[in-house]
C-alpha positions in Angstrom: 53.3 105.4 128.0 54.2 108.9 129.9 51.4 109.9 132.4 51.8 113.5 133.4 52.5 113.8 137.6 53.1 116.2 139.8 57.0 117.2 139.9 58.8 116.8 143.2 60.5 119.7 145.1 63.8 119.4 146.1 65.1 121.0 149.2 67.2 123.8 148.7 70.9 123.7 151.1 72.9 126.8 152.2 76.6 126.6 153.3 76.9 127.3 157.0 79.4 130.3 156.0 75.8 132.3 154.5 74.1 131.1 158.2 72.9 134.9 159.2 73.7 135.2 162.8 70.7 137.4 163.5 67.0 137.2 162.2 65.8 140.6 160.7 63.4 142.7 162.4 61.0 143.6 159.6 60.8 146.8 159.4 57.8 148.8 161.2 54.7 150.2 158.4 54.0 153.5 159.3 50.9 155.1 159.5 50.5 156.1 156.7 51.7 153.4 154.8 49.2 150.8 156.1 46.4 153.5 155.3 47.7 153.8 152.1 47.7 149.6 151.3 44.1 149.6 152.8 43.0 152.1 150.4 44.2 150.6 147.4 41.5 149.6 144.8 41.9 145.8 145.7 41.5 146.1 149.1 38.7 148.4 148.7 37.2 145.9 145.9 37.3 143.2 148.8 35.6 145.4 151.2 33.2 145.9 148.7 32.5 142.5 147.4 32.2 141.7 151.0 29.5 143.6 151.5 28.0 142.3 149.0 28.1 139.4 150.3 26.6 140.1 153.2 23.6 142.0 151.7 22.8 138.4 150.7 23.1 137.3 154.0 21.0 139.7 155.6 18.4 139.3 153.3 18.5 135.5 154.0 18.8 136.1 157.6 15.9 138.7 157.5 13.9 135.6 155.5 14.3 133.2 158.0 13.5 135.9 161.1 10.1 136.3 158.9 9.5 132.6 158.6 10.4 132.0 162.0 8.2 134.6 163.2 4.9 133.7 161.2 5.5 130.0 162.0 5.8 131.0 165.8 3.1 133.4 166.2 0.4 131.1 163.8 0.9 128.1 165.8 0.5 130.3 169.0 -2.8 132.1 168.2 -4.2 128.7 166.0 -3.8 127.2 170.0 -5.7 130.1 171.1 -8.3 130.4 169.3 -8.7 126.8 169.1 -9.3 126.5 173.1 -12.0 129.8 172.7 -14.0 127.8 169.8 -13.9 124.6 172.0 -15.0 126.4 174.7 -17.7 127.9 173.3 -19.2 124.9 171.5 -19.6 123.1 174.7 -20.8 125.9 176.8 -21.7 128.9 174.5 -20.1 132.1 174.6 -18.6 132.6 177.9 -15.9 135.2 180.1 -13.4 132.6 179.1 -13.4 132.6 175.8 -14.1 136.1 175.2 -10.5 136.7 177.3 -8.7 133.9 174.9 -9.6 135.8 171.9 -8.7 139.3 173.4 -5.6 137.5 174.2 -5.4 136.4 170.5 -6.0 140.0 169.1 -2.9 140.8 171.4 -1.2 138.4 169.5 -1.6 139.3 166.5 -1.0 142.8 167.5 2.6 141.4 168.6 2.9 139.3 165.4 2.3 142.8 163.3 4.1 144.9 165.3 7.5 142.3 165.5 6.9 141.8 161.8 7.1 145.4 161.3 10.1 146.1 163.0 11.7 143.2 161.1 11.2 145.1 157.8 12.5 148.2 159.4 15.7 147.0 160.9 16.2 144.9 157.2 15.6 148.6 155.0 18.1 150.1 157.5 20.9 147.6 157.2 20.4 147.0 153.6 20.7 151.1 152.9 23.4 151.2 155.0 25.4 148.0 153.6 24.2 149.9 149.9 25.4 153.6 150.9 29.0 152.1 152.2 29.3 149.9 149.3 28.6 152.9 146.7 31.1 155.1 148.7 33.7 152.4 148.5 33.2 152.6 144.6 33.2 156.2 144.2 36.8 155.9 145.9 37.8 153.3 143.2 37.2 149.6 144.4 37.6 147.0 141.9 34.6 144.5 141.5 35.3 140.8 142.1 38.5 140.6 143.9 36.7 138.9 146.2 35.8 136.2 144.0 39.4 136.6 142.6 41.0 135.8 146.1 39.2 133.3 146.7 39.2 131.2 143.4 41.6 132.7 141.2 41.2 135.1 138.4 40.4 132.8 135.5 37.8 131.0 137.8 36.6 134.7 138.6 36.3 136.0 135.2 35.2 132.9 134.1 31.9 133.2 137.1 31.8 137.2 136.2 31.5 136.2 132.1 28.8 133.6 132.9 27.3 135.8 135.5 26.5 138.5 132.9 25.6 136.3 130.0 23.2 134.8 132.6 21.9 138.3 133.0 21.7 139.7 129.6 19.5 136.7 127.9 17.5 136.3 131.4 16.9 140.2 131.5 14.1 141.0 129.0 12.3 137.5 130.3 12.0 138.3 133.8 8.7 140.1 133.7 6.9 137.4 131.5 4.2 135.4 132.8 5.3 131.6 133.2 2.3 131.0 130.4 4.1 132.9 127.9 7.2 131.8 128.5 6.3 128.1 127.8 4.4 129.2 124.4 7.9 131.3 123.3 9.4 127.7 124.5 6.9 125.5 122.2 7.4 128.0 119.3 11.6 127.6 119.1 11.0 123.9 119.0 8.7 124.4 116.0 11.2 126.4 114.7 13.7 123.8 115.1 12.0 120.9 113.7 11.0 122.5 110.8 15.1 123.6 109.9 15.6 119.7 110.4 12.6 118.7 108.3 14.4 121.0 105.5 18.1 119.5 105.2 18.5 117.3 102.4 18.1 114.0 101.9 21.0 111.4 101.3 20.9 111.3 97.0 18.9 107.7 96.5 21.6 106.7 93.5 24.3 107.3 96.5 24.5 103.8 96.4 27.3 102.4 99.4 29.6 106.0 98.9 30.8 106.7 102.0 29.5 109.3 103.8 32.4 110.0 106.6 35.6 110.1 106.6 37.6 106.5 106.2 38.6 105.3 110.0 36.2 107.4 111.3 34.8 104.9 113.8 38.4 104.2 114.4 38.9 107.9 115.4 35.7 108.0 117.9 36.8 105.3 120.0 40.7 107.0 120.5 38.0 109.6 121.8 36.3 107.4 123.7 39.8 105.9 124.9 40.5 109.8 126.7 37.6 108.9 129.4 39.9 106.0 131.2 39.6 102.5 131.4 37.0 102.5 134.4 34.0 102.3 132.4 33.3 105.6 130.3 35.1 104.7 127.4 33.4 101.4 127.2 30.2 103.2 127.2 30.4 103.7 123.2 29.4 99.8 122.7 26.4 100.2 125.2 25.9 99.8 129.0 28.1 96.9 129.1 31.3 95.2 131.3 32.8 94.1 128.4 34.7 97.7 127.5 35.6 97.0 131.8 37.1 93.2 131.2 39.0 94.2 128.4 40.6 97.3 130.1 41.7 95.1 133.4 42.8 92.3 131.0 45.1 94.6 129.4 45.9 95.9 133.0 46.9 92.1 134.1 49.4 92.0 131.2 51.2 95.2 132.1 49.5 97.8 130.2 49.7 101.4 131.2 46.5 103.4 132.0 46.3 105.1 128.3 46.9 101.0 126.7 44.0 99.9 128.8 41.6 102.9 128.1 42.1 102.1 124.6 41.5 98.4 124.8 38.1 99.4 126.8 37.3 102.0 124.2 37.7 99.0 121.5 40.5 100.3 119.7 42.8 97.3 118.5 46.5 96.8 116.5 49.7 97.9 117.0 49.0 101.1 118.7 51.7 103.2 121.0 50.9 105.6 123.8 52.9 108.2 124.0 50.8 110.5 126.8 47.4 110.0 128.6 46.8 113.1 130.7 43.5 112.4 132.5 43.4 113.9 136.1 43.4 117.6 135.0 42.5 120.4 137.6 43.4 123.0 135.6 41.0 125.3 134.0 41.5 125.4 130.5 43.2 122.2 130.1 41.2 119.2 129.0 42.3 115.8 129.3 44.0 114.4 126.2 45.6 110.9 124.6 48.3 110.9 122.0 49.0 108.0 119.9 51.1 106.6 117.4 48.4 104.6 115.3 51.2 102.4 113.2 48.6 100.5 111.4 46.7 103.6 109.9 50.0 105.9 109.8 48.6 108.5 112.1 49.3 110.3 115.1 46.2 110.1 117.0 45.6 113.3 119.4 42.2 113.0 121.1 40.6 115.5 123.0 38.5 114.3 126.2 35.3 115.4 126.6 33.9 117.6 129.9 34.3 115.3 133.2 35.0 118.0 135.7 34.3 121.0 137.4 36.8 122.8 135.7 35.9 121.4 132.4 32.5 123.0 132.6 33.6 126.2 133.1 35.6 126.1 130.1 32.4 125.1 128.7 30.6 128.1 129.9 33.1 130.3 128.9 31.4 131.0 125.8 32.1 134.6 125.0 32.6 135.0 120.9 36.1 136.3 120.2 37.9 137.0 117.3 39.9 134.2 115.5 42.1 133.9 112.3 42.2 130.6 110.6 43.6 129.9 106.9 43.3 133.2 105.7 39.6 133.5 107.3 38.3 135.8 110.1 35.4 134.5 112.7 34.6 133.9 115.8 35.5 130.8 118.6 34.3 130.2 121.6 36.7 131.5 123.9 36.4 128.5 126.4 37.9 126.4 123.9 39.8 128.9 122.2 42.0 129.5 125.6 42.3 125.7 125.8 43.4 124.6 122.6 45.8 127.6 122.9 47.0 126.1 126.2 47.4 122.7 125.6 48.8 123.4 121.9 52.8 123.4 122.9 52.9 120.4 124.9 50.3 118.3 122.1 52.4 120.0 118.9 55.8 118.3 120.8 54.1 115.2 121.4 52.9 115.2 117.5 56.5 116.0 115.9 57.8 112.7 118.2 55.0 110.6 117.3 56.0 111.5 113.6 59.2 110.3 114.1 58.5 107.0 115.4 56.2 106.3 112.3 59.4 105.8 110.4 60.5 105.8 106.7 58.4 103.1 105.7 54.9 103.7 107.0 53.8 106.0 103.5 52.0 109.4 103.9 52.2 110.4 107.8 49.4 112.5 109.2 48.1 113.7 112.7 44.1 113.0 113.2 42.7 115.4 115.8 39.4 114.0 117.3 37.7 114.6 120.2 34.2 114.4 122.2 31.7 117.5 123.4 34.0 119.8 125.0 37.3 117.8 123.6 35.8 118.6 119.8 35.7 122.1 120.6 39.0 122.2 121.5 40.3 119.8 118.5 38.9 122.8 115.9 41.6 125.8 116.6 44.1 123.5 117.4 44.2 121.3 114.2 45.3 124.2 111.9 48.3 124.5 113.9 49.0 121.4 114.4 48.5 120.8 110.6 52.2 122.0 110.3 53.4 119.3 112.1 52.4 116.7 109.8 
């Protein structure tokens, strides 16, 4: 079986004739330009975002001055006003204990007065981080290019999509009481209960009709299978090490990586691997398995289910947008919409080949497209397309 890797670079060679003889001197940015480039909306969105940032920190920093502070000053007048109350219970009220707590009323004079000028110096910088952060808008700074530079701008409109959503449904529930909150809580579980209570029965005369689709459990373990061999996709039998000893037998006798996922996941018969792509980085791009399943006729492309950073922010993703299927118009969660988009040449490629090895004599052909959690998601807008395939 094929397991994607990382493609090497090869060096690139120049004739000696096209040596240059002398570097280039760059040439020298005037003035102006450099202003200019500084004043651009990106570079004035990264100013911005910065300061941003920093209005967090200073409110941190501010927080841990005021902790510091009351921590310091409480211990210091508990001592002294300790030592006056010992004093005076084993000689009465006496000159020394009248100057300890005149000493601790100047103490907490200094505690109020330090406290004070903490909240002033903390207004000041966090108008002034506020008024140069507005003026850097009016003058056309683009939000997030921070967050952009540093992660990238899926990963960045990815955190700004989740970071509104967050906003919008937390909004309106910020100013109710924690009481309430649990009682709206209790309520939607009522709610849901009761629309479970109301689905219908099975039919009693259903008799042993079956009620999935034939090979179904078939198809859930090539899901299973897109986890790896190390002991996820054995996980569909149980907590057990018999998915693990199956997957390093397999292992012993030469099997790829995709062969021995599959034994772990349970999957048996004459079954070829054609790609097992499991050590995805890339946002949008969910791990996968494709098959040739010779003793069902199928072309088995599963769809792995969330295992990484990256796959949760696909999952979070999860802005409705507009989709065309079979004539229909709704909605798809974006997340998985931009990943089944992504991942559908490479899978449609693999698919046609997969076809082709079933051969002349293996009856009706088809492609099964299965998946787990995030993988199922994905396995929805890409099946229409890769209906055409088979």
């Amino acid at each position: 079986c094929s397991e994607a890797r990382p493609e090497q670079g090869c060096p690139i060679e120049y004739p000696a004739s096209s040596w240059p003889l002398r570097a280039e001197q760059p040439a020298m940015a005037s003035p102006q330009s450099r202003a200019a480039a500084m004043a651009s909306p990106k570079n004035l969105g990264i100013m911005s975002d910065s300061l941003s940032l920093a209005n967090h920190g200073v409110a941190a920093g501010f927080g841990i001055a005021r902790f510091a502070t009351n921590m310091g000053f409480g211990i210091a007048s508990a001592c002294i006003r300790g030592s006056a109350v010992a004093l005076e219970s084993a000689a009465g009220e006496n000159p020394f204990s009248s100057v300890l707590h005149g000493v601790d009323g100047i103490v907490g004079f200094a505690h109020g007065a330090t406290t004070m000028g903490q909240n002033v110096a903390q207004s000041i910088t966090h108008t002034s981080l506020l008024t140069t952060r507005s003026g850097l808008r009016a003058a056309g700074a683009q939000e997030g290019e921070l967050l952009r530079l540093t992660v990238g701008s899926e990963a960045a409109e990815v955190v700004n999509t989740v970071d509104a959503l967050a906003r919008h449904i937390a909004g309106p529930l910020a100013d109710r009481a924690t009481p309430e909150l649990l009682l709206a809580a209790n309520a939607w579980g009522v709610l849901q209960r009761a629309a479970d209570a109301r689905r219908p029965d099975v039919p009693a005369d259903a008799g042993d009709a079956p009620l999935l689709p034939e090979h179904s459990e078939r198809w859930l373990r090539f899901a299973a299978a897109t986890f790896g061999h190390i002991w996820l996709a054995g996980l569909l039998d149980g907590a057990s090490a018999a998915g693990l000893a199956r997957g390093e037998a397999k292992r012993r006798r030469g099997g790829c990586s995709g062969e021995a996922a599959l034994a772990c996941a349970g999957v048996e018969g004459n079954v070829e691997v054609l790609a097992f792509e499991q050590k995805t980085s890339e946002l949008f791009a969910p791990g996968y398995l494709v098959a040739v399943d010779h003793d069902t006729g199928s072309v088995v492309v599963a769809l792995r289910g969330t295992s990484s950073v990256t796959d949760a922010l696909s999952d979070l993703f999860c802005r409705p947008e507009p989709l065309q299927l079979g004539g229909h118009n709704g909605s798809a969660h974006s997340g998985m919409l931009r990943a089944a988009r992504r991942v559908e040449g490479p899978l449609a490629a693999l698919a046609e080949q997969g076809l082709a090895r079933l051969g002349a004599d293996s009856g009706r052909k088809r492609i099964v497209v299965c998946g787990h959690s995030l993988g199922a998601g994905v396995a929805g807008p890409l099946a229409p397309p890769l209906r055409g395939e088979g």
